[in-house]
N, C-alpha and C positions, 0 to 999 in steps of 0.2 A: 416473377423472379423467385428463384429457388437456392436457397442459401443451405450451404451445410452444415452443419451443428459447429467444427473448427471454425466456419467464418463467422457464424455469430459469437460466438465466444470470442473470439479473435476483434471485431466489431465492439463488442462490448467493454472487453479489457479497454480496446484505445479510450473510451466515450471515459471509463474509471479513469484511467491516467490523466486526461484532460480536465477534472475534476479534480481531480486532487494537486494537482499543480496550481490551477488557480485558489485551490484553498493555501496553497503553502506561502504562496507569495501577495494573496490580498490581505488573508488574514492575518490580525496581530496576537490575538491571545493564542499564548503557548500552546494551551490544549488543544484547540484547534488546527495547530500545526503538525501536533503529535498525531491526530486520526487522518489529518492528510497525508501524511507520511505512511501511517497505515494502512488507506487506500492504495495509495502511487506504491507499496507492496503486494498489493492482495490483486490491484492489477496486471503485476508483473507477475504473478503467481496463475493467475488464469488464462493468460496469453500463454504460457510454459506447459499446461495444461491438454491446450487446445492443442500443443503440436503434439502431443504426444500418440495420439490416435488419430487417425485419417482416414481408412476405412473402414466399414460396417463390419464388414467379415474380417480382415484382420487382427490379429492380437496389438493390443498396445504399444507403445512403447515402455520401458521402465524408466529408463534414464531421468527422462521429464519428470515422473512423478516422482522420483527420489529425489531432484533437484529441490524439488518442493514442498517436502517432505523438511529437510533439512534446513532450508529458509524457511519455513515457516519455527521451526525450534529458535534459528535463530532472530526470527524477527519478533517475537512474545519475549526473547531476553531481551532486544534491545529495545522495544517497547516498555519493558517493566523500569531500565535502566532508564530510559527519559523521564517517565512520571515520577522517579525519585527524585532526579534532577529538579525537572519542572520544581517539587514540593520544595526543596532547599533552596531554589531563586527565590520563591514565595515566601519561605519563613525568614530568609534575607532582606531581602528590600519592600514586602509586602503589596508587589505589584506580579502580576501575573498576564501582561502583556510585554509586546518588543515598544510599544509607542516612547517618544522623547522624553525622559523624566523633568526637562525644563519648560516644556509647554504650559 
């Protein structure tokens, strides 16, 4: 079986999504939730990627990789904007997990 560079990429991205989702929703510490987050982007970012070019010989697409281009700008702001978050839950209530604070 002979797979094209699009389906492995495309293959690959799913196996990152599926990873990072279970990190969003088992994990409790915040930080952990922010790289899953960053995953479940970086996988949508290389699925986007993989449509962009289809064959050898032809040229690109652009579109894809502009798309990409521009989420990734915006995903490092919204990434910087949760770890200040994150730090201000932290310097608040001095826990840095979602778990039950009455446990």
């Amino acid at each position: 079986m002979s797979l094209e560079p699009y389906q492995l990429y495309a293959m690959t991205a799913g196996l990152i999504f599926g990873m990072s989702l279970i990190g969003i929703f088992l994990r409790r510490h915040i930080f952990h939730k922010i790289i899953a987050v960053n995953m479940l982007g970086a996988s949508v970012f290389l699925l986007l990627v993989s449509f962009g070019a289809r064959d050898a010989g032809a040229f690109a697409d652009p579109v894809p990789h502009a798309m990409v281009i521009t989420g990734l700008v915006v995903a490092v702001s919204a990434s910087a904007f949760a770890l200040a978050l994150a730090r201000r839950i932290y310097r608040e209530t001095g826990r840095s997990d979602f778990s039950d604070p009455h446990e």
